[in-house]
N, C-alpha and C positions, 0 to 999 in steps of 0.2 A: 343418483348423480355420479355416484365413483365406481370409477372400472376398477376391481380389483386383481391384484396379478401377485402370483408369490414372488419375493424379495429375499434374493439370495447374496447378494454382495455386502455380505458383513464382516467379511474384512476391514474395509479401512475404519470400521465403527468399532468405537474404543467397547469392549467386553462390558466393562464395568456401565456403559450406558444401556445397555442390551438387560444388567441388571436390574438398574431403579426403573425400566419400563417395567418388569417384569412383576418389583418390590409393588408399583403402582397398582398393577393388573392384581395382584394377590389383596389388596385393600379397595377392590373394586373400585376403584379410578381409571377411566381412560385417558392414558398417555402415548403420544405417538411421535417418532420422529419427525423433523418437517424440514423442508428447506434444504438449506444448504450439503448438510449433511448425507441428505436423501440425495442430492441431485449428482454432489462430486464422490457418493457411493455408485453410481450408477453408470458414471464415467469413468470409475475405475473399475469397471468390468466390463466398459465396453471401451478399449484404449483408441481404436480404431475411430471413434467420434472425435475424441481430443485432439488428436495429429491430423484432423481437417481444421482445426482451428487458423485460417489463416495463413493455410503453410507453412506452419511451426510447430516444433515437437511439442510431443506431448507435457502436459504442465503435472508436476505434484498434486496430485489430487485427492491425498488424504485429509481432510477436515480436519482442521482444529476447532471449530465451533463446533456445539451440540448443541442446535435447538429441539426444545420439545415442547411440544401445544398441548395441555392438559386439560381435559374437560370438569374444571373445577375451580370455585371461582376463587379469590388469593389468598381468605380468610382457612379455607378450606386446605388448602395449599402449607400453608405455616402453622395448622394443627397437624398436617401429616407429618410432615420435615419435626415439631417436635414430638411428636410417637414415637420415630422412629431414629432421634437425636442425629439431626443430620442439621448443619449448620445452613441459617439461610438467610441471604442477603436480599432488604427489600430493593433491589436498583432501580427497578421502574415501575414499583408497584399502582400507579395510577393508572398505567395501561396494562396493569396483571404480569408484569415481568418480575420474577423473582431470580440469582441468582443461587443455586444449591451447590452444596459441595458433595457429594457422595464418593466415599474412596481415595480421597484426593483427586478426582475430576470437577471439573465444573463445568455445568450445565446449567443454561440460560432456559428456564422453565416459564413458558406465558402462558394463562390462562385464556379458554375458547372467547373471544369476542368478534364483533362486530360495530361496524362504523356506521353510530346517527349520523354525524354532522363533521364536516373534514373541512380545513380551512387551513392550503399550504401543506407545513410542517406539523399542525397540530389538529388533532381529530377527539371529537367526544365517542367514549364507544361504553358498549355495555356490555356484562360478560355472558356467558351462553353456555348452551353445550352440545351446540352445532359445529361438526367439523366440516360441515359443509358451506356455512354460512362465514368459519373460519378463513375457507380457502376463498370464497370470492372477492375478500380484501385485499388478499395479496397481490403483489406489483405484474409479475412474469405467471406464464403456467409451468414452465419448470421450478418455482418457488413454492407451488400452490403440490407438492408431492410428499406425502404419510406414509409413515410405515408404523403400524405396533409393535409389541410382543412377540407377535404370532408369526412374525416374517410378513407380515401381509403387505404389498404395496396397494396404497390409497389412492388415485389421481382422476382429478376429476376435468380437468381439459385437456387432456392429453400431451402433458406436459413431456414424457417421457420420449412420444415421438418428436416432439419440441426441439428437446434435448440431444437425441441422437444422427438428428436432422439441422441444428445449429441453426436452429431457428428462433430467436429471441423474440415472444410473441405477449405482448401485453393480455391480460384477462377482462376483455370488453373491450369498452372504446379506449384508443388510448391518449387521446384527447383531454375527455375525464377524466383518466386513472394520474393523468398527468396534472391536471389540476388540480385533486387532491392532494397531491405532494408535488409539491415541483423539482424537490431532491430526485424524483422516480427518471427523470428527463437527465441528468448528470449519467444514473445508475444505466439505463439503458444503453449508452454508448461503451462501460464500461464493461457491463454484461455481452455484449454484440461483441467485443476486443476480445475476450476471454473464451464464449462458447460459440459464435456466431460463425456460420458457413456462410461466403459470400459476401454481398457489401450490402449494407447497413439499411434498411428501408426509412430512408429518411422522410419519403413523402407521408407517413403516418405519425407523425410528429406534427404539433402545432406550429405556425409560423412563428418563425424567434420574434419578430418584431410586437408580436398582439401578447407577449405573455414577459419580456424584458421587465415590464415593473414588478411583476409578482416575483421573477427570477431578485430582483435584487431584495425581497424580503425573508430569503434564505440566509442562514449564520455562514461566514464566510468561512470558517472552521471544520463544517458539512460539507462544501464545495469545495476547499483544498484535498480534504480528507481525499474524495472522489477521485480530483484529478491527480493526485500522489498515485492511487493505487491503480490508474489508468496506465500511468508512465512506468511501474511495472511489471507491467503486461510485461508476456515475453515479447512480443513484435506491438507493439502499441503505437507504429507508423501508422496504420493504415485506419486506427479506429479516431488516432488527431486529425486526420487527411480530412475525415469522415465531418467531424464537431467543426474544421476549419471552414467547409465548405458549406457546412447547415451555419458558420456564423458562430457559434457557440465557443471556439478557442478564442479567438479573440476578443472577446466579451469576458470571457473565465480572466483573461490575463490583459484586459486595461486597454486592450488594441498595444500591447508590445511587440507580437507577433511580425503582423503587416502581410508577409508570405511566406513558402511553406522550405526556406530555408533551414529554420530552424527542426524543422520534420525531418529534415535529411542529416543532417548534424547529428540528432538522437539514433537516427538510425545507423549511421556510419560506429558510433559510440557504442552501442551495443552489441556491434560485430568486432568490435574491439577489444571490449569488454568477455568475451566468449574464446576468444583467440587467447588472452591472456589469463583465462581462468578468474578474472575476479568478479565478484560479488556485484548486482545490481546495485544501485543507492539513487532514491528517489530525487535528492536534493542536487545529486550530481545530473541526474537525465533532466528536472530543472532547467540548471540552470544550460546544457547542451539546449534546449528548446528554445529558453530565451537568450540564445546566443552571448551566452555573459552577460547581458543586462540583470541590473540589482532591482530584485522585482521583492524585496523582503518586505517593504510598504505595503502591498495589496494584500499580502497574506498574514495568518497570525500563526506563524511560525514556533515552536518553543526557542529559547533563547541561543539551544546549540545550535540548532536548525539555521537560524538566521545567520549567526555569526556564520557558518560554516556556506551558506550562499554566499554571503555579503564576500568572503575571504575567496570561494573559489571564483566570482565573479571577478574580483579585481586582480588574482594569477593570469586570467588568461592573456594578460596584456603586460603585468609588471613579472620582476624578476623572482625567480623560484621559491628564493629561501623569505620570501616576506610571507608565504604561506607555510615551509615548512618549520618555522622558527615554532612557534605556537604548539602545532600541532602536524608532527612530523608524517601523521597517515594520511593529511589532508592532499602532503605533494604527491599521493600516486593518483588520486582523484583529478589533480589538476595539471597533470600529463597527459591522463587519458585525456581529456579534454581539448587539449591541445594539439594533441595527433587526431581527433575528431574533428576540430576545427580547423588543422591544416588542410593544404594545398594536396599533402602527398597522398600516396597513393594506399591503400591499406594494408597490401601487398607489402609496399617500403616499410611501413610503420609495424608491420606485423615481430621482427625478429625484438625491436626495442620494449614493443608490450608482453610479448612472453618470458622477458626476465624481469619485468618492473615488480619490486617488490619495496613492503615499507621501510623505510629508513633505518639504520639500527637506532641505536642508542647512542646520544651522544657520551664521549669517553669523558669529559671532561664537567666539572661543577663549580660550583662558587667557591668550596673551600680550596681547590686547587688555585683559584684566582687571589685569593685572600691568602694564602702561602705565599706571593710574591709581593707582600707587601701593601696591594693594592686596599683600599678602605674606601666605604659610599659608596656613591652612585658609581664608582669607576669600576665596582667587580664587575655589574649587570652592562656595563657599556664594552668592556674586554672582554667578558666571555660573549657574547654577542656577534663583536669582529670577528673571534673566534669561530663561531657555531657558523658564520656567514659562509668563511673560507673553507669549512667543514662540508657544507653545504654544495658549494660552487665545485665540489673537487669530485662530486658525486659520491661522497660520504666516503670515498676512499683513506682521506687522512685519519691514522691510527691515533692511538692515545700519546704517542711520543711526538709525531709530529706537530700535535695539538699544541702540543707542550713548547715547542718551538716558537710556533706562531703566538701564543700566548704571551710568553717571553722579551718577543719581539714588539703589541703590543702595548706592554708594560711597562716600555723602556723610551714609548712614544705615543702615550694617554690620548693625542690629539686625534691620531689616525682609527684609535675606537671607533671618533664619533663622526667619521666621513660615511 
């Protein structure tokens, strides 16, 4: 069933994994790479695959993950790890995932199974020591690729030409393969964003309307998770266009959407984003999607997360310093934003985002305020006024001028609280 082919791109593959294959193979266990690992090693020897992604540069393709499919089943598994006093974590030992540390690496080690019975998100499976029987579970054929010890590449649907063809190809029907997990229908789009030449084969999808209820008995935690790492794609225009059109964005987001506005916003935003050198942030491409609407209800957010939509949702309309007060690195997020969401042109906006940088430090504290006299609530209401005009001045005003206004403040408590 597997064509094998020698595997030469061990590079981006951390040394110390190349080890405990190795430690494995010397206690007669077969362990092999799988996945991830194997797929974005394979891309990065061949760079010329990745910069067809979409018409965008090439992506960082060195793995941080390290899966490894071991034909042994977990009990077997956590006798080896303590022979060989290597610490091991049980994290999903019902489906045979063991986390191990070796060396200070960690590697996500699953024992060989296969799937009785699959319903949605949750499948009975039993363990084996079939790596062939391994790979016909998996989602994609480029997920379905092994490498041992030996350098050997393992690929049994030709996952590789898959891969360097940007062909995002389910293993079987993918009807079923999408029934068994309906997470696999999120994954595809984002996998198509990521490796996929060309536009999306949508007609091999099931119809959104015949599988909506099974979709809502997904954890909405699963489905944010997706679309966060969707929206940092480097160009993730064209794979929303994609889900907008099969129906699927609007659905993920409540019908907040409506039209593909907010498609062009993200994309404007991210050429901004590139011109000014800063950092992607998911919550920021967000909320660009949903055009400033406060969507933190539908999702289950951690608690920054949310504040930090909820707060850049309501800058793009109120005045600067009600987001920089808090949390002074939120206003270069909700600038971009606003040069995204303006009228102008990017060209215009361009000279403003190449110096936009965070805020300093404010000069000024409580004790400074509490020096003039001031007691209570009136330090947090004067320095406040204070940090406002601080703020408004484009952080210009030094620590003496502070000091002024401070002063000035202090001498008419009332104007704090305008």
């Amino acid at each position: 069933m597997f064509k094998q082919s020698p595997f030469s791109a061990t590079q981006p593959i951390d040394l110390r994994a190349w080890e405990f294959l190795s430690l494995c193979g010397a206690n007669g266990i077969d362990a092999r790479f799988v996945g991830g690992c194997v797929r974005d090693a394979l891309l990065y020897e061949h760079p010329l695959s990745s910069s067809r992604m979409l018409g965008c540069k090439p992506l960082m393709l060195t793995s941080t993950d390290i899966d490894i499919a071991i034909a042994a089943p977990p009990p077997d598994v956590i006798a080896f790890c303590k022979k060989h006093r290597l610490k091991c974590i049980p994290t999903g030992i019902a489906h045979g995932t063991l986390t191990i540390l070796f060396k200070g690496l960690t590697l996500e080690v699953t024992s060989l199974r296969a799937d009785v019975d699959t319903h949605g998100r949750h499948a009975t499976v039993i363990f084996g020591a079939s790596f062939e029987e391994d790979a016909k579970r998996r989602d994609f054929t480029m997920n379905a690729l092994f490498v041992d010890h030996q350098q050997i590449l393992y690929d049994a649907f030709d996952g590789v030409s898959d891969l360097h063809n940007g062909h995002v190809r389910f293993i079987g029907d993918p009807v079923c393969r999408i029934a068994e997990d309906y997470l696999r229908l999120y994954r595809y789009f984002r996998f198509w964003g990521r490796f996929g030449n060309g536009p999306a084969d949508i007609s091999v999808l099931p119809a959104l309307n015949t599988i909506k209820d099974a979709l809502s008995h997904l954890s909405i935690e699963r489905v944010q998770s997706e679309l966060l790492k969707i929206l940092m794609l480097t160009c993730p225009g064209a794979v929303l266009k994609s889900m907008a059109h099969y129906g699927l964005l609007d659905y993920v987001l409540g019908g907040t959407i409506g039209d593909t506005t907010g498609i062009k916003t993200l994309r404007r935003l991210i050429i901004l984003e590139r011109f000014g050198g800063h950092f992607p942030c998911s919550i920021r491409h967000l909320c660009a999607l949903t055009q400033g609407q406060n969507i933190s209800d539908i999702f289950k957010l951690s608690r920054m997360q949310k504040k930090k939509l909820e707060s850049l949702s309501k800058a793009i309309t109120e005045a600067n310093y009600e987001i920089a007060l808090p949390h002074p690195e939120w206003w270069v997020d909700s600038m971009l934003l606003k040069d995204a969401l303006s009228a102008a042109s990017i060209w215009a906006c361009r000279p403003r985002i190449k110096t936009l940088t965070p805020p300093p430090i404010f000069p000024l504290t409580g004790a400074d305020v509490m020096a003039t006299g001031a007691a209570g609530a009136q330090i947090g209401e004067i320095l406040t006024a204070v940090k406002r005009q601080w703020i408004a001045s484009g952080f210009a005003l030094n620590r003496d001028a502070c000091l002024i206004s401070l002063k000035k403040f202090q001498s008419d408590p009332l104007r704090a609280k305008l």
